[in-house]
C-alpha positions as CSV (number, residue, x, y, z in Angstrom):
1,X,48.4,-5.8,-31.1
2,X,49.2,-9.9,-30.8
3,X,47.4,-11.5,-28.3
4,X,49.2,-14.8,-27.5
5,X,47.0,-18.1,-25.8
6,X,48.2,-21.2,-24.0
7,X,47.1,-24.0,-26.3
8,X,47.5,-26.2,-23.8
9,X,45.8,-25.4,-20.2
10,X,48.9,-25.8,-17.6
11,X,48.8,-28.9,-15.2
12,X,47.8,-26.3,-12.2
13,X,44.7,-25.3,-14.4
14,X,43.9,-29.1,-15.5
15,X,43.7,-30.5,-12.0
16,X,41.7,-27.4,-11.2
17,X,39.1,-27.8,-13.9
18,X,39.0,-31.7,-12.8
19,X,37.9,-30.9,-8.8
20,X,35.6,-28.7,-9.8
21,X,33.5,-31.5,-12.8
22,X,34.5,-33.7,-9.6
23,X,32.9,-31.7,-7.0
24,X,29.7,-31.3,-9.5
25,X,29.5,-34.3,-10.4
26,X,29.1,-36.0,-6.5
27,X,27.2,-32.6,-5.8
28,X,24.7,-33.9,-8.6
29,X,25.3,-37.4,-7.5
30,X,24.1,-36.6,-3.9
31,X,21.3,-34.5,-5.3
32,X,19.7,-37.1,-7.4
33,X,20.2,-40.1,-4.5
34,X,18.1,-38.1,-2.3
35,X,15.4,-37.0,-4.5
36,X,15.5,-41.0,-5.8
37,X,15.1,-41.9,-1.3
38,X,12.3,-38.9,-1.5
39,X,10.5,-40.4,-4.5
40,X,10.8,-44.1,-2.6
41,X,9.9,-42.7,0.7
42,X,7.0,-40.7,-0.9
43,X,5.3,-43.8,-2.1
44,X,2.2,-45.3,-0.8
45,X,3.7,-48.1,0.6
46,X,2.7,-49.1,4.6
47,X,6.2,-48.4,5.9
48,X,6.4,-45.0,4.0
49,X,3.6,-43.7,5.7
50,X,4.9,-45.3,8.9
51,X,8.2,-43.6,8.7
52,X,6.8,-39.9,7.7
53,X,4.5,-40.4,11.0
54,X,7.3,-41.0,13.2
55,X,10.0,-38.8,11.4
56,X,7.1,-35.5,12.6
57,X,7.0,-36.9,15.7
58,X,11.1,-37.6,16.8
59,X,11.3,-33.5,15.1
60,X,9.4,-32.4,17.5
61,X,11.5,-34.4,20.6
62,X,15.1,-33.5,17.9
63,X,14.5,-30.6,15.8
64,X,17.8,-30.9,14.0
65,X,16.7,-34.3,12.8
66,X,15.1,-33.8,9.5
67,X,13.3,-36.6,7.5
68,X,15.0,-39.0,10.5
69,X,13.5,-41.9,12.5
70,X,15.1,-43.5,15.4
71,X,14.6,-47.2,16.0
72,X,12.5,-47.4,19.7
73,X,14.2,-49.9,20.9
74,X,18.0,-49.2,20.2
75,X,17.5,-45.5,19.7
76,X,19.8,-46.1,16.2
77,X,18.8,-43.0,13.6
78,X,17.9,-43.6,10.5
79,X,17.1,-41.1,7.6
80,X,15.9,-41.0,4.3
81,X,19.0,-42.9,2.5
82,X,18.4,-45.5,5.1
83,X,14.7,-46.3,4.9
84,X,15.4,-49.9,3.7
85,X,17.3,-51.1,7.0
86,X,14.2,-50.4,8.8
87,X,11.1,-52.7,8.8
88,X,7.6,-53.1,9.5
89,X,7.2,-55.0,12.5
90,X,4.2,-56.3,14.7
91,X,4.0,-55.2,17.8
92,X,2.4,-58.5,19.0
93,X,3.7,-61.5,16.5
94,X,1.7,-61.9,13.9
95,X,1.5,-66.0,14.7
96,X,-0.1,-64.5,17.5
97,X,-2.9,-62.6,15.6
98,X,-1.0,-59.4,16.2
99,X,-2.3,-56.6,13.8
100,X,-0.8,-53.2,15.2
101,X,2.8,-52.7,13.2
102,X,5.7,-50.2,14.1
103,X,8.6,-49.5,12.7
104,X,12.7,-51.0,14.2
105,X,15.7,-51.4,12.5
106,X,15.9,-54.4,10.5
107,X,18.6,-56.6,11.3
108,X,19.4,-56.1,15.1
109,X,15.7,-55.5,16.3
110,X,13.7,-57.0,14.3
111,X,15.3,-60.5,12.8
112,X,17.6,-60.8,16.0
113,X,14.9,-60.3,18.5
114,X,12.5,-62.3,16.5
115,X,14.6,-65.7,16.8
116,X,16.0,-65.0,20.2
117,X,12.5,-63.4,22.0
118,X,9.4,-63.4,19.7
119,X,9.3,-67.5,19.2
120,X,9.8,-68.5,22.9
121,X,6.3,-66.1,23.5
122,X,4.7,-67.9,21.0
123,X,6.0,-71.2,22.2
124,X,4.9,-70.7,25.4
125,X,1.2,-69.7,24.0
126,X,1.6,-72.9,22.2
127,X,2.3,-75.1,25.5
128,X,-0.6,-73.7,27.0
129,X,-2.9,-75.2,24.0
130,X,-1.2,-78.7,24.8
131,X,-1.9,-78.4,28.4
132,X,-5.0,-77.4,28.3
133,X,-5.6,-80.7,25.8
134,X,-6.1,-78.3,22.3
135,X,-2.5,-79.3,20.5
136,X,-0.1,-81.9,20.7
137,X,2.8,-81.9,23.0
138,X,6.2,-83.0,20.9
139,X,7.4,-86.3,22.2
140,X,10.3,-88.3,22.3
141,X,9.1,-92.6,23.5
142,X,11.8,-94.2,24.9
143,X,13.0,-97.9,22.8
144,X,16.1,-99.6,22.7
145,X,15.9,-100.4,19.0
146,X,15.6,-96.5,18.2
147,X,13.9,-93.4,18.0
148,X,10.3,-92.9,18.4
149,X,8.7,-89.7,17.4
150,X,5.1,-89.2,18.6
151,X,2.5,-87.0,19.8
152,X,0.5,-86.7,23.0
153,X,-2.2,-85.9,23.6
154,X,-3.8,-84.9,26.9
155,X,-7.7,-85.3,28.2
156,X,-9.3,-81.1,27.7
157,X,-12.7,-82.0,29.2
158,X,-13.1,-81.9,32.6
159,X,-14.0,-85.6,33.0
160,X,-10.9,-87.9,33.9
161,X,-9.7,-89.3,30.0
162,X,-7.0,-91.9,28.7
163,X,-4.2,-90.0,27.5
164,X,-3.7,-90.5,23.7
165,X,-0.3,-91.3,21.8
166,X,-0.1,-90.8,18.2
167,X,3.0,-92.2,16.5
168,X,4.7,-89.9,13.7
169,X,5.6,-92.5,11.2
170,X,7.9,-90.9,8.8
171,X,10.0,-89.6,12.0
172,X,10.4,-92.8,13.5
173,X,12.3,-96.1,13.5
174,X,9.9,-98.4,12.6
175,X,11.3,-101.8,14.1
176,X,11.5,-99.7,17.4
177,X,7.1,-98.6,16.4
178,X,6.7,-102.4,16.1
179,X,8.4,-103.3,19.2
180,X,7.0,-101.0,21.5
181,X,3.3,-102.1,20.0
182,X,4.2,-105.6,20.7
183,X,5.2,-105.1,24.3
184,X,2.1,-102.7,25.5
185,X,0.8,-104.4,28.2
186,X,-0.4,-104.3,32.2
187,X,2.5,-102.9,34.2
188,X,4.6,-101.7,30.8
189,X,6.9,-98.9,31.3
190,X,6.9,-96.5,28.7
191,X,9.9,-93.5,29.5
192,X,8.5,-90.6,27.4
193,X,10.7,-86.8,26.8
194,X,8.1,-84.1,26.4
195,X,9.0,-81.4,24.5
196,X,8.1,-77.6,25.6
197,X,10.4,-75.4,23.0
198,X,10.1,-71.8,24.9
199,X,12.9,-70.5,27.7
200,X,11.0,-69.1,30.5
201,X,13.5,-65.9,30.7
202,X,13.3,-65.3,27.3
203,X,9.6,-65.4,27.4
204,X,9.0,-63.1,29.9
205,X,11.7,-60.7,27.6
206,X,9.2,-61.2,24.6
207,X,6.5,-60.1,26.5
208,X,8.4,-56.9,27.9
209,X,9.2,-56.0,24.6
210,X,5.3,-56.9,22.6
211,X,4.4,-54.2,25.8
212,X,7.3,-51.9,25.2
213,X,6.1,-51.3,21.8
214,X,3.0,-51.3,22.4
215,X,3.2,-47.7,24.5
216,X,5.4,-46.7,21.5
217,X,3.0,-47.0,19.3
218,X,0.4,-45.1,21.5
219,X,3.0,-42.2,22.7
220,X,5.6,-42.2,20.5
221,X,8.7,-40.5,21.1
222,X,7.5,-39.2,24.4
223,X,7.9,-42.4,25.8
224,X,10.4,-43.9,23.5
225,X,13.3,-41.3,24.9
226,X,11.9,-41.4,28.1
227,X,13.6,-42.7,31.6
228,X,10.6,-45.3,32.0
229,X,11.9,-46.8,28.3
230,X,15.3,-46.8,29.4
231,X,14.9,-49.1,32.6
232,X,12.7,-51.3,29.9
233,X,15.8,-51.7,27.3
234,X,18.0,-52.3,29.9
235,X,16.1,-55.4,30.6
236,X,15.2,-56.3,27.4
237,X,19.5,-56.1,26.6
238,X,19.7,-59.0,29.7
239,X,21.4,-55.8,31.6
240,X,19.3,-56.4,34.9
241,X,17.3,-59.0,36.0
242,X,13.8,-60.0,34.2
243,X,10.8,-59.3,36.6
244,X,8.9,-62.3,36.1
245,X,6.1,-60.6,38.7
246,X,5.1,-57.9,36.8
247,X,3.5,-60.0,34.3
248,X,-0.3,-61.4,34.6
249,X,-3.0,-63.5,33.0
250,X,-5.6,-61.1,32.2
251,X,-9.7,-62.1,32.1
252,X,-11.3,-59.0,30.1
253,X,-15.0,-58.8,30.6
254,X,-15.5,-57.8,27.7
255,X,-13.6,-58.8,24.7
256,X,-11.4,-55.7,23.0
257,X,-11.5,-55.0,19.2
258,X,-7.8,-54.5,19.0
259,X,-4.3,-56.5,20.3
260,X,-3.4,-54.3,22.4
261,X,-4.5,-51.6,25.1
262,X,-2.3,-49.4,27.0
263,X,-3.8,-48.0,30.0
264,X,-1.7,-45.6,32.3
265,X,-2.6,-46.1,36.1
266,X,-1.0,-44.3,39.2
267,X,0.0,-46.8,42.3
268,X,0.7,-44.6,45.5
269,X,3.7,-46.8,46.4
270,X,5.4,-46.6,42.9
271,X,3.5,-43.8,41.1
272,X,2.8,-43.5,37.2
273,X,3.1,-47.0,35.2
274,X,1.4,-48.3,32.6
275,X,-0.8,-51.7,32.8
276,X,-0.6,-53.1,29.2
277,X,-3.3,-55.5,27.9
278,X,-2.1,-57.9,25.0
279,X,-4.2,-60.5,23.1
280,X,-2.7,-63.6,22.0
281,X,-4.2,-65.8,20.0
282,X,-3.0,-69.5,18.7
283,X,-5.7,-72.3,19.3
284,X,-7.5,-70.7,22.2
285,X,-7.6,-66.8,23.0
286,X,-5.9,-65.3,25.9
287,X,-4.4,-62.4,27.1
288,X,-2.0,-61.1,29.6
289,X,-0.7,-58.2,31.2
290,X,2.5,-56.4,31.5
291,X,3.4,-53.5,34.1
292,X,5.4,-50.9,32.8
293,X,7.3,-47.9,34.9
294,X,5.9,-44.3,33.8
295,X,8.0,-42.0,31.7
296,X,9.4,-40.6,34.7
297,X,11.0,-43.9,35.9
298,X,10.2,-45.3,39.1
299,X,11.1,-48.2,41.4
300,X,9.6,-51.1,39.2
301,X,10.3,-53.9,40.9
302,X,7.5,-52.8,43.4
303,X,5.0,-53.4,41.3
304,X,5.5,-57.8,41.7
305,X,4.2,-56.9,45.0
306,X,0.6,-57.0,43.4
307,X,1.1,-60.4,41.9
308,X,0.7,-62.3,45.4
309,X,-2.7,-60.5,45.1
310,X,-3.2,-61.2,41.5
311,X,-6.6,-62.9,41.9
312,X,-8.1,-60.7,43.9
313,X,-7.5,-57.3,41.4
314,X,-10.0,-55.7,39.0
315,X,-8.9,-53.1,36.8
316,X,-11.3,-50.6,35.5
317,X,-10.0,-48.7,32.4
318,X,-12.4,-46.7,29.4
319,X,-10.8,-47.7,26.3
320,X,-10.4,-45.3,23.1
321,X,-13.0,-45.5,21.3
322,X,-15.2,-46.9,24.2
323,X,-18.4,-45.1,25.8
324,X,-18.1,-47.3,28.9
325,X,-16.1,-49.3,31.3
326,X,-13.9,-52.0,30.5
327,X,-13.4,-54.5,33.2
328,X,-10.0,-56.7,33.9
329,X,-10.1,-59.1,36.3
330,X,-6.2,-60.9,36.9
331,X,-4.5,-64.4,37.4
332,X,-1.2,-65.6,38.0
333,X,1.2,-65.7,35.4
334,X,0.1,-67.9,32.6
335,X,3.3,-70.2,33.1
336,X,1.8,-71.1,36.4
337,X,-0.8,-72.8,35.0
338,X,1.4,-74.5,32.5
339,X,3.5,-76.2,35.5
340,X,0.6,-76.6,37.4
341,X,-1.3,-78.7,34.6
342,X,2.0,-80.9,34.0
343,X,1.9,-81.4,37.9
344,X,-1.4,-82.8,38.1
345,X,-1.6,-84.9,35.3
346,X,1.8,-86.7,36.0
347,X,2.8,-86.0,39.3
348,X,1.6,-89.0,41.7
349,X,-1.0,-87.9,44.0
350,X,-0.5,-89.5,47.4
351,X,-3.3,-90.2,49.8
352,X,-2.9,-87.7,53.3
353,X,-1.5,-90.3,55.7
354,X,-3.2,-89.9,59.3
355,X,-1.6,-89.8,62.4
356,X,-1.6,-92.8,64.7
């Protein structure tokens, strides 16, 4: 018997032995990309650990996302093979003090929001030191012969105080220093440009969103896919109007051990929120409070009906962690007192005229 063999395979046979090293090949390729995202993921590295805590928890809300996180505040999913686009992110900024990190996509959440919200809250802070006479306010000094760069400096004792105006030298022009020196005198005008880098709207956004995480961090995905979140990104994406009145100063009795405290409280005219307690700290310590709507929703613009009342509310709340009662007394908006301080020291105060 002859037995006779191809000895060359037929072009049909070739291409068929090619898919299949092909198909191994990207089969083994796959394979070893996600035991190399395993291997990085199981590391002991901050935002690992971060990640594997809120991929168990967004199973449990999405079973048929495995070894996935979603970003809290664009919902984006992100698995294994995409654990460097997210980041480790403070809940408060840290150039506030803020310890307490989460986890949000890299680019769009994190970097974006941090140059258009996170510096105008930290500005604003910042304003408040210079009003209040602890840091310099940024000015400009009027001069025909150029620009003059200089710092003010307001009184921060109680008892009336000469302003004080330091001159940045490098920054300025310094035949317009030497003229304006040689001109002080009784009845000089000086024309001065404060400087106050911080949008109001874009504060109060910053603050929405320091609270926003910080009931993520405490509830996870049960709030994070909840309605309440929802009417929260919608404002923090400029979708509806900010609610300037559902943010306070907050006087603590007692100071917390932690940047943040997320108390839920029940109002019979709005039902379930949350009353958020953040510390911010730059040269002085202060805090404020943010009202968020429950889980369930609800009709949050309700809620700036307590800010007319703001001085006159205590909160009583145990803290985790706490065997006893934390006190929180309220104030207006801190912003308040940052237009109210510019209006007292430099708005002319007229005598009350009396009636013939």
């Amino acid at each position: 018997m002859v037995c006779a063999f191809d000895a060359k395979p037929t072009e049909t046979k070739r291409g068929e032995v090619m898919r299949h090293i092909k198909s191994s090949s990207q089969y083994i390729h796959n394979a070893v990309s996600r035991l190399r995202w395993i291997n990085m993921a199981a590391r002991p590295d901050k935002r690992n650990g971060l990640f594997w805590e809120l991929a168990a928890d967004y199973q449990a809300f999405r079973p048929d996302a495995v070894d996935t996180v979603a970003c809290p505040l664009c919902l984006t999913e992100y698995g294994l093979e995409n654990i460097a686009d997210l980041s480790r992110e403070h809940v408060v900024p840290s150039k506030l003090g803020g310890r307490s990190e989460t986890l949000t996509c890299r680019r769009k959440c994190n970097n974006t929001h941090g140059t258009r919200l996170d510096s105008h809250l930290i500005n604003a802070m910042r304003a408040m030191d210079a009003v209040e006479g602890v840091a310099p306010i940024p000015t400009i000094l009027g001069s025909e012969k150029g620009k003059i760069v200089a710092e003010l400096f307001l009184p921060s004792g109680p008892d009336p105080e000469p302003f004080r105006i330091q001159i940045v030298g490098k920054a300025s022009n310094m035949e317009a220093s030497d003229d304006l020196r040689n001109n002080l005198r009784d009845g000089f005008t000086l024309n001065m440009q404060m400087s106050f880098p911080f949008i109001p709207e874009r504060y109060f956004r910053a603050a929405f969103r320091a609270a926003f995480l910080s009931v993520f961090k405490a509830e996870g995905y049960q709030y994070a896919l909840s309605v309440g979140a929802g009417q929260v990104r919608n404002m923090l994406e400029a979708e509806v109007p900010v609610l300037e009145k559902v943010i306070m100063e907050a006087f603590p009795e007692r100071e917390p051990s932690t940047d943040l405290l997320v108390m839920p409280v029940t109002f019979n005219d709005v039902g379930e929120c949350y009353s958020v307690l953040l510390r911010l700290r730059t040269k002085r310590t202060r805090y404020i409070t943010v009202f968020l709507p429950g889980k369930s929703g609800s009709d949050w613009s309700a809620l700036g009906a307590l800010y007319e009342h703001a001085p006159r509310l205590r909160l009583q709340t145990i803290p985790h962690g706490w065997d006893s009662h934390l006190y929180i007394h309220f104030g207006y908006d801190p912003l308040f007192r940052v237009r109210k301080g510019m209006q007292d020291r430099f708005m002319p105060k007229f005598p009350p005229t009396s009636n013939p």
